[in-house]
C-alpha positions as CSV (number, residue, x, y, z in Angstrom):
1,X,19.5,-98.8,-136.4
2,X,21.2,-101.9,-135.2
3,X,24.2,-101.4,-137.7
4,X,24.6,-98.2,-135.9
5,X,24.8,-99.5,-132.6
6,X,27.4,-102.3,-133.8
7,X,29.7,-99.9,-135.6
8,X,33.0,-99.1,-134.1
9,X,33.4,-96.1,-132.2
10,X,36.7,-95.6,-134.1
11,X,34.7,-95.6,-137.3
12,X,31.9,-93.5,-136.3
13,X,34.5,-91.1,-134.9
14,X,36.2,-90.8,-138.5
15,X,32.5,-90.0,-139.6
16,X,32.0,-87.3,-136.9
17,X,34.8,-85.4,-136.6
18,X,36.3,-82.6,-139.1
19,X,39.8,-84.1,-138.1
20,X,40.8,-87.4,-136.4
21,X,44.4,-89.0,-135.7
22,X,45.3,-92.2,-134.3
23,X,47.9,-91.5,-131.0
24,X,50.7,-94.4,-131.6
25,X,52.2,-93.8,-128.7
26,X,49.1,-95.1,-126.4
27,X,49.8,-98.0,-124.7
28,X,46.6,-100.1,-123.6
29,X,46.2,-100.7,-120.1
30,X,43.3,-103.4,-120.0
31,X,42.3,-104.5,-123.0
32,X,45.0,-104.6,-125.8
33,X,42.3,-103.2,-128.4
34,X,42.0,-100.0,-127.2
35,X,43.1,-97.2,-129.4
36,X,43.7,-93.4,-128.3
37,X,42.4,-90.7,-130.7
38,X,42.7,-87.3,-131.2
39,X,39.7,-85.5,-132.3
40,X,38.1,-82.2,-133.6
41,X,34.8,-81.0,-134.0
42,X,32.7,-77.7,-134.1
43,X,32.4,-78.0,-130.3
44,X,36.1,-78.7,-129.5
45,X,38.6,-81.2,-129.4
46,X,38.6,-84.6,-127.9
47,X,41.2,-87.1,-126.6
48,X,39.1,-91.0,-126.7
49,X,39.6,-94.3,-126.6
50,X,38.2,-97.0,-127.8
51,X,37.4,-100.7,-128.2
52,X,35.2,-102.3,-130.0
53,X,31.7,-100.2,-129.5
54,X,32.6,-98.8,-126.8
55,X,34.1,-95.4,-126.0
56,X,35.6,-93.1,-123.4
57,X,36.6,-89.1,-123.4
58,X,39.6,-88.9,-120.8
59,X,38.9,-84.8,-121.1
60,X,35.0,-85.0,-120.0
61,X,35.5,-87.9,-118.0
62,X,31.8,-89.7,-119.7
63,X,31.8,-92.8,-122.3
64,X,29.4,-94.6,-123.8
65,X,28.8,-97.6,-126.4
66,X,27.5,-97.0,-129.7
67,X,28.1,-94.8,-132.8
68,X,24.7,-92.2,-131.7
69,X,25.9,-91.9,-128.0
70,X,29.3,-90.9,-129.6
71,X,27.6,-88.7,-132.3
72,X,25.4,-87.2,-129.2
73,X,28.5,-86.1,-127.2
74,X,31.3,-85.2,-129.8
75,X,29.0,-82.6,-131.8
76,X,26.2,-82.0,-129.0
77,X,23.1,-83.5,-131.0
78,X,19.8,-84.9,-129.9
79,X,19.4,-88.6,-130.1
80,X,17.1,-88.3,-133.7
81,X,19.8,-85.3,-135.5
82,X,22.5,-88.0,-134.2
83,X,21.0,-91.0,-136.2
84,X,20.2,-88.7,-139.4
85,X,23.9,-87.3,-139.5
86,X,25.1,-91.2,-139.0
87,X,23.3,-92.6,-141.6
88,X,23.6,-89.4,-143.9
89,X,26.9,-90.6,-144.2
């Protein structure tokens, strides 16, 4: 459980999502880490960012840190179906 909450969010996204691309044209504002994604999964598609643990859906304006609060809001699952899909993979 604690490698889950000290994976990357980019990482985790790349698990999550059916399709994932890197924006290189995002220019950090505060913290030159940040990356911009472009994501897609069975409920939609997602524009985040982040750093570190840490991410942030400009769309849904909500974030969160941690690879199961990602896996909760990019495909809709419960806290327990979003640590079995994590470490399924």
């Amino acid at each position: 459980m604690a490698q889950l909450r000290q994976m990357p969010a980019s990482d985790a996204l790349a698990l999550l999502a059916d399709h994932v691309k890197l924006d290189p044209t995002y220019l950090p504002v505060k913290d030159r880490h940040s990356c911009r994604w472009h994501a897609s999964t069975a409920l939609g598609d997602f524009e985040i960012l982040t750093t570190g643990v840490k991410w942030y859906d400009t769309r849904a304006c909500a974030g969160g840190g941690g690879a199961i609060d990602l896996a909760m809001h990019v495909l809709g699952l419960s806290f327990v179906d979003a640590v079995k899909r994590l470490t399924a993979r």
